[in-house]
N, C-alpha and C positions, 0 to 999 in steps of 0.2 A: 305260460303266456307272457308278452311284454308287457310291459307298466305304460303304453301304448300302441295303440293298436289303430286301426279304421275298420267301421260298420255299417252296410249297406242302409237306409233308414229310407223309403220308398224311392222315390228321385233321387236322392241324396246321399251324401257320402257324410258319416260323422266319425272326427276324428276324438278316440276316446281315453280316458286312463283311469288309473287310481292313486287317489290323492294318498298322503301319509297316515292317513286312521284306514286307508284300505276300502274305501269306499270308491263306485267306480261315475266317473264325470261323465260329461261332456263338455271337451274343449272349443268344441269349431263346427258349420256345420259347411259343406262344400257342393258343389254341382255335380263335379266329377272326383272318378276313383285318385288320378294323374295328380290334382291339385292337392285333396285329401293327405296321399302318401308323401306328399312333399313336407306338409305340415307338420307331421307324426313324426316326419324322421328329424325335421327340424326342433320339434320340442323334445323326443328321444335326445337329442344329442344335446340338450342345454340342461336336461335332468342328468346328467352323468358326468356333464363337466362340471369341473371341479374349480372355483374359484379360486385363484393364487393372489396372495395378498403379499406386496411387501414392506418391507423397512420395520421398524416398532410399533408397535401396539399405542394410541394415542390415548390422554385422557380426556374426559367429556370437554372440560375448560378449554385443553389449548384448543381442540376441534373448536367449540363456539369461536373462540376469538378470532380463529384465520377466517374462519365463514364472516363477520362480522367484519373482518378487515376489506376480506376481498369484496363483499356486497357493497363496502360503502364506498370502494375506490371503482366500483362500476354505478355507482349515483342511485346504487337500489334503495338502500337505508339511510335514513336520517339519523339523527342525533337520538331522539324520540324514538323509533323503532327501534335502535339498536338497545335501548334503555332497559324497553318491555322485553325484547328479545330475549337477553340476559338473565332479567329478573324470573323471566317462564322458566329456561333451560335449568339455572340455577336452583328454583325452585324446588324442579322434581326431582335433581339430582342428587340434592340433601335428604328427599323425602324419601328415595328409596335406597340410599347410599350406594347411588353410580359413581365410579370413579374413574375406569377407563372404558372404553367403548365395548368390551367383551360384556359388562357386566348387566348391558341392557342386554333382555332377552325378551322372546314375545310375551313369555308369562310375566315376565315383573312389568312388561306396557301393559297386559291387560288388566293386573292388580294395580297400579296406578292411576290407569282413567278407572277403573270401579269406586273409586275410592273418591276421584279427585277429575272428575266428567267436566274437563275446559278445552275445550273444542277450539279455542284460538291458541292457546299453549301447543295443543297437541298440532297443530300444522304448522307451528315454530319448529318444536320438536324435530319434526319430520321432515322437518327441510336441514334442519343440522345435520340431519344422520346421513340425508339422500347425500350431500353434501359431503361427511364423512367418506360416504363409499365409493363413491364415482371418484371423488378429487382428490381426494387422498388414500384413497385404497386401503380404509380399512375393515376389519370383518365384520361388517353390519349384514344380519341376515335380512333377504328380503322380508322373509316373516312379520321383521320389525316396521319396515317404511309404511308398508302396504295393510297395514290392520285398519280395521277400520271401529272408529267408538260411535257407539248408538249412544246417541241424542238422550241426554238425560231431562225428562221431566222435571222444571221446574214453574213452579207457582209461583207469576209474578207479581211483585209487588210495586205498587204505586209508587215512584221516586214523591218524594215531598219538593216544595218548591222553595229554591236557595231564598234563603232570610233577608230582608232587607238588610238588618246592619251588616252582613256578610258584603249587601250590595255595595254601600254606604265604605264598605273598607276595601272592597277591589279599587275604587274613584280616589280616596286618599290616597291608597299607595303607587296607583297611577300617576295620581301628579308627582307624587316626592320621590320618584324613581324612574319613571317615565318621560319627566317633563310636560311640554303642551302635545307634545304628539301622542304619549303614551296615555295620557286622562284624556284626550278627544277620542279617542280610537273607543277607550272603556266604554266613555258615557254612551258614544255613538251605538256602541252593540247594545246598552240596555237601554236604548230609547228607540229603537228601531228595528232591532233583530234581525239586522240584514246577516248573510254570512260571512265571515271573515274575510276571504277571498274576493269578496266584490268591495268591499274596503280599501284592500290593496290595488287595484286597477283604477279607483277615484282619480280624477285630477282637479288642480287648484281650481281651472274653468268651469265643473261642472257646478260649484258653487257659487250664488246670489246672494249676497250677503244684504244686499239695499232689498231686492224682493223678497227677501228670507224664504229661496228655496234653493233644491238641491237637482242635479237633473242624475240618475241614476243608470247606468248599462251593467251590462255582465251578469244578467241573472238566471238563473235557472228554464223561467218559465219565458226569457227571451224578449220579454219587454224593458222599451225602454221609457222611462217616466220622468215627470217631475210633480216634486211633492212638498208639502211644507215643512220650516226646520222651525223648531222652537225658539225662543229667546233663549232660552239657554245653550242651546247646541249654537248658536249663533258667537256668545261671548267664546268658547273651545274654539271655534274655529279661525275668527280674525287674526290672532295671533301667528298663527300656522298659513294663515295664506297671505300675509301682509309680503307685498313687495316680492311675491314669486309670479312667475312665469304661469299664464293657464294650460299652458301642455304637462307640466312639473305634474307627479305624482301626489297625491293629495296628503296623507299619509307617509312618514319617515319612519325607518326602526329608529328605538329611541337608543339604542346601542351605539350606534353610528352616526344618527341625524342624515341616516341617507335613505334613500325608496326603499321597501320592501324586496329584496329578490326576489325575482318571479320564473318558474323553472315548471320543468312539467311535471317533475318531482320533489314532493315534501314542500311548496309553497306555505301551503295552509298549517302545515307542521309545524313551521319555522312560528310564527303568531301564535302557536298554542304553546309551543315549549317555551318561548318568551314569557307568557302570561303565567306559567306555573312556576317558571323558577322564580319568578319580583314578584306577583299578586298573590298568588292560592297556595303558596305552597304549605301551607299550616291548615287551611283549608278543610272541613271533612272532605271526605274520598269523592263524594256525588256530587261537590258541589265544587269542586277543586278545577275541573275543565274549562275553557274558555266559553262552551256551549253552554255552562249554567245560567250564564248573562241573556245568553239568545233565550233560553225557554223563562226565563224570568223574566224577558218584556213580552214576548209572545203571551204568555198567559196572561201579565195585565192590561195586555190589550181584549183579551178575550174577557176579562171581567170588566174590562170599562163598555163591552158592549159592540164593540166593532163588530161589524160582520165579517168571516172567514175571506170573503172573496175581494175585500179591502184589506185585509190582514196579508195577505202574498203581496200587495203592491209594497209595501214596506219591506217583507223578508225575501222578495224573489224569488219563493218557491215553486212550483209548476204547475201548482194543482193545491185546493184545499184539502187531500186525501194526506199527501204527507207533510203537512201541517200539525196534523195531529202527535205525532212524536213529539213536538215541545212543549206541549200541552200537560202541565206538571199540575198533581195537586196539591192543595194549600191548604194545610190542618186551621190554622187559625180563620180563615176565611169558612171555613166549612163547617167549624164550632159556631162563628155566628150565625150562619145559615140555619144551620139543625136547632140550634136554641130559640128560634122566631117559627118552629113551626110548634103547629097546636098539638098538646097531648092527649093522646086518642086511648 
């Protein structure tokens, strides 16, 4: 019997085989015998064809780096992605000592995610090798591209909420490395928690500095507002808007002293890798992001008492439902809390 075949299945025509442990499938199912046969003899003949591979045998490195070159010369990857990129590929390649692209095989992917279950690594991974095969024609088995890793249970743990003095040192190193643009930008995200991205689209007009308020666009939930600025956000800001234009971007990289790049890609990238190479970068891991800032005023707006549905006109979220991700909690706050109740 052929390793395909087709089976009458009442109406139906199903085209069938058997896999390499010799157990028998179903591939397809069809209307008719006509179409059926067509299929059969179509996967007949791509189970017999024999992949021809040329030139040298690559190693895992130089494959990342052409992947990595050519994505970024097509505006796929940032600075930032190509970073994590790297550090996945590398990662696993030390862990299981890959060294040229033969020596990934399905078994040592399947003992590497058992071991080490990162579901964002492994579709880097998988894009290098797809990448590997198609574009440079080397012997990656499909075996390898196409596995798929089950979802590892994990118990999640409450992130704790970045420390003030942590806050306290993102604001100092904002100014003495940032200037007035790079400390307005800081304070702004931990007194308001807007997102990054609607930072960057502010202009000088949308600021009242004599009414002390701000008028706000570009948000999520599509409203546009205006709201009040503190005295303080008010001293960050005179500086940065003296003597510009109200169309001017509100906001400068403090790299350049010019607007923000705005692109359809890696916008919001470009202000978080800004923020980790001069603010966080000594930072613990959790708290190292430029989001740590947004869920550190987030939550102490939630503990000064706001309500949720006053809390999105600040951060421009859609909905109070995803809201709740920056919603961090706070060991020392909750030591007080739990020591004020009565022992029972």
């Amino acid at each position: 019997m052929s390793s395909v075949w087709v089976e009458k299945n009442g109406n139906k025509y199903r085209v069938r085989y058997v896999d390499a442990s010799g157990k028998k499938k179903t591939a397809g199912s069809y209307p008719n015998k006509m179409i059926a046969s067509a299929q059969s003899k179509k996967m007949r003949d791509n189970l017999v064809r024999a992949p021809s591979y040329i030139g040298q045998v690559l190693t895992l490195t130089a494959v990342l780096e052409s992947y990595l070159e050519h994505r970024t010369c097509s505006g796929y990857v940032s600075e930032g992605h190509a970073f994590e990129a790297r550090r996945s590929v590398e990662l696993a390649a030390d862990r299981m000592g890959w060294n040229v692209v033969t020596d990934i095989t399905p078994e040592s992917i399947d003992a590497w995610s058992s071991e080490y279950k990162v579901v964002s690594a492994w579709r880097v991974l998988r894009a290098v090798l797809r990448y590997a095969r198609i574009e440079l024609d080397q012997p990656i088995p499909e075996k390898v591209i196409h596995r798929k890793l089950k979802k590892k249970v994990v118990v999640k743990k409450e992130p704790d909420l970045m420390p003030d003095d942590l806050v306290h040192t993102a604001l100092e190193r904002a100014e003495l490395k940032g200037g007035v643009h790079g400390v307005a930008l800081v304070h702004w995200l931990v007194t308001y928690g807007c997102r990054p991205i609607t930072l960057l689209h502010m202009q000088v007009g949308d600021v009242d500095l004599e009414g002390q308020s701000v008028f706000i666009r570009h948000n999520k939930n599509k409203m546009e507002y205006r709201h009040a600025l503190a005295e303080r956000t008010i001293d960050f800001l005179k500086p940065i808007c003296r003597g510009r234009e109200p169309g001017e971007r509100l906001f400068c990289d403090p790299r350049t002293d010019e607007p923000w790049v705005l692109s359809n890609h890696g916008t919001a990238q470009r202000i978080g890798e800004w923020y980790q190479k001069n603010i966080s970068k000594d930072f613990p891991p959790q708290h190292g992001g430029i989001y740590a800032l947004k869920d550190w005023c987030i939550t102490r707006l939630v503990e000064s008492g706001l309500p949720d549905h006053q809390i999105i006109l600040f951060t421009g979220h859609q909905g109070t439902i995803s809201l709740q991700r920056y919603k961090k909690s706070n060991l020392q706050k909750t030591r007080e809390i739990v020591s004020k109740l009565p022992t029972l």
